[in-house]
C-alpha positions, 0 to 999 in steps of 0.5 A, spaced: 629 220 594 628 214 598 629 214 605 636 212 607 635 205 611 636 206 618 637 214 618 632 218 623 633 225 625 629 226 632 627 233 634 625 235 641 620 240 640 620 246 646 626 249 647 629 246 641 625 248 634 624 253 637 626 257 644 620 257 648 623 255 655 621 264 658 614 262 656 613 256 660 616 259 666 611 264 665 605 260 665 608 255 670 609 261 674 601 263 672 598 257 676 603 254 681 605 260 683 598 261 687 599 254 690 606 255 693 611 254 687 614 259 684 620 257 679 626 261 678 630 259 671 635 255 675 629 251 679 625 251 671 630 247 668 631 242 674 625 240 676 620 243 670 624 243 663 622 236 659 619 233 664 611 231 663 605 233 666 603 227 670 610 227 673 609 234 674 602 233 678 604 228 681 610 232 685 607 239 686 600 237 686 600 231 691 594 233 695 589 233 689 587 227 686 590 225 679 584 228 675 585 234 678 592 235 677 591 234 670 586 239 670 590 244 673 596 242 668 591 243 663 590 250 666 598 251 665 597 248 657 592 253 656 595 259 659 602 257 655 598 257 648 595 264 649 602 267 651 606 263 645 600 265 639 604 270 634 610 268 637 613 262 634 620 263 631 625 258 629 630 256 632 637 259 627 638 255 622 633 250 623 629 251 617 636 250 612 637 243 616 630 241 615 630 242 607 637 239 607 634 233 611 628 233 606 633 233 600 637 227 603 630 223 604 633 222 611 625 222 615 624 226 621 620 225 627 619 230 634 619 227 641 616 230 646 612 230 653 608 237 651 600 234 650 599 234 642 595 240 642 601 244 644 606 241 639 601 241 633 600 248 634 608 249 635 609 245 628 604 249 625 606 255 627 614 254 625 610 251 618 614 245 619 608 240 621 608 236 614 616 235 614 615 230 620 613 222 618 612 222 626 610 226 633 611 222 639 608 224 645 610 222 651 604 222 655 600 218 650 606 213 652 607 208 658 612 213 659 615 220 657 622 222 658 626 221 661 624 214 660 627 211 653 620 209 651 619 216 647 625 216 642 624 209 642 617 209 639 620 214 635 625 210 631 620 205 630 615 210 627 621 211 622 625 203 621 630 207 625 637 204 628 640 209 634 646 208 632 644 211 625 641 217 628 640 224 631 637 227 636 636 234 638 634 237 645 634 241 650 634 238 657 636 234 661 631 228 661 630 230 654 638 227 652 638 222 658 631 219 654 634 220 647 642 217 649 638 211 653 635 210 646 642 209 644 642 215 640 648 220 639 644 227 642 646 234 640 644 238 646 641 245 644 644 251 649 636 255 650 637 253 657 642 249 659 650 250 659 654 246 655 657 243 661 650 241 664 648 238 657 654 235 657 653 231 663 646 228 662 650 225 656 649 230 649 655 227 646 656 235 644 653 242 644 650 247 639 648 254 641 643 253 635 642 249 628 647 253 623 653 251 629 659 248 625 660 242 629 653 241 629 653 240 622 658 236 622 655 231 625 649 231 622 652 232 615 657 225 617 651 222 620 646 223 613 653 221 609 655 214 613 
């Protein structure tokens, strides 16, 4: 079956596919710990959760010259790759939404601020590489989230109209990026209260992929 014009669903990767939000602490933890940043979830989810490395350097490394708070960023990359290996899970439901997407020709494409190296090998991991026409990078872009730019490119990599789509996340810069897109977000509740993902502009909240509500929308959303 052909794609449906202008439809897309639109997946963050971490904390969304697949609830890896515990890890990444732990290796922020691991390699800014030492340098005087040690993260507790609420102050993970404020200043960490979503945002990309550059950005991320630049505010907790700024005494190191760019190249270096990349390199120690990497250090992190590194670290959280060796604590996820043999752990990747989906998320509950996620496979029989993304069967149920293939079926109905509605392409799919992840956005994300994680380096590629980290979302090829969580996308192998789940078994679900194939199923993405896309994987949006965000700092291969201009800007990553929670600039527009990513879901944007998102939608272009597909023919994609927001108004038609839907995309998934799990953090605040992540629904701020896809609803500048003008996108209907679905707040995924890894990390974040319903309220919180409410008020950086999910037009609902999903404990995970099999909610009622969740499949509500997407299901109105294939069909409209």
């Amino acid at each position: 079956m052909p794609p449906a014009p202008g439809k897309a669903l639109l997946f963050d990767i971490d904390g969304t596919l697949a609830d890896t939000d515990a890890l990444h602490l732990e290796a922020f933890n691991q390699v800014l710990g030492s340098r005087g940043h040690v993260f507790d979830h609420a102050r993970y989810t404020k200043e960490l959760q979503g945002f990309s490395n550059v950005s991320i350097g630049e505010r907790f490394l700024p005494d190191e010259p760019p190249l270096r708070q990349l390199a120690i960023m990497g250090e992190k990359e590194a670290a959280f790759r060796t604590l996820v290996a043999g752990k990747i899970q989906p998320m509950p439901g996620l496979m029989p939404l993304l069967a149920h997407a293939d079926r109905a020709g509605i392409p799919m494409v992840a956005v994300t601020n994680a380096p590629r190296l980290n979302a090829e090998m969580l996308l192998s991991g789940l078994g679900i590489r194939g199923r993405f026409k896309a994987v949006v990078i965000g700092d291969e872009l201009a800007h990553g989230k929670p600039h527009p730019m990513p879901y944007l490119e998102g939608l272009r990599a597909v023919s994609g109209v927001a108004a038609r789509s839907v995309a998934f996340e799990d953090s605040r810069s992540g629904i701020q990026s896809a609803s500048a897109a003008g996108i209907p977000t679905i707040g995924i509740r890894t990390s974040l209260a319903h309220a919180d993902l409410l008020a950086a502009g999910a037009v609902t909240t999903a404990a995970n992929f099999d909610d009622p509500e969740l499949l509500r929308m997407v299901g109105a959303a294939m069909k409209g």
